[in-house]
N, C-alpha and C positions, 0 to 999 in steps of 0.2 A: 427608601431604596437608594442606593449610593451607586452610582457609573463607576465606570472603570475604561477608560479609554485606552488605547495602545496607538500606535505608530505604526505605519504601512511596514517597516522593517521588523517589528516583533513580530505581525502576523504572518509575515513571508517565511519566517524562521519558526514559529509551531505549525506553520504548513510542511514545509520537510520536515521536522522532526516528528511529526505523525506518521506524512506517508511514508517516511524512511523508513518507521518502526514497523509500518503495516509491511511494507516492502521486503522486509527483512523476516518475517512471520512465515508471510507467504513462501518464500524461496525456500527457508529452513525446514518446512511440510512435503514441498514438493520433491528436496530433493532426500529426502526421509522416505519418500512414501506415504508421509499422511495426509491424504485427502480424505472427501467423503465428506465435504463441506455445502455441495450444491446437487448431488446426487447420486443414485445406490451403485451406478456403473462406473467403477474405478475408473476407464479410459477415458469416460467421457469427461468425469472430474477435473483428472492430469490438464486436458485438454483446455479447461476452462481456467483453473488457477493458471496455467502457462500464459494465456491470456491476459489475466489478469496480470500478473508480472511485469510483463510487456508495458500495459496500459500504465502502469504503476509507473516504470522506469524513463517513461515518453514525459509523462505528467511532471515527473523532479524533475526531468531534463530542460525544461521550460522553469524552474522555480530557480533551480539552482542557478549560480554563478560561475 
């Protein structure tokens, strides 16, 4: 089995570029319309990925520079 080590700055940098991409998912659904990801009540949905957004955009907000 062979390691693979990385540096505190690669991992800081596939950390945004995941939640970026998730971040970026999410918004392009909700402002689409498409939810229906955590449950059958559209409003409740809206409500929850908006949530999550938030939570998302707080989280880069500490990663970023």
């Amino acid at each position: 089995m062979m390691t693979i080590e990385i540096c505190d700055e690669q991992l800081n940098d596939i950390v945004v570029k995941e939640l970026s991409a998730q971040l970026s998912y999410l918004k392009e659904d909700y402002e689409d319309g498409r939810v229906g990801v955590f449950s059958f009540d559209w409003d409740e949905d809206r409500k929850k990925v908006k949530r999550l957004i938030k939570a998302l955009e707080r989280v880069l907000g500490w990663y970023e520079v």
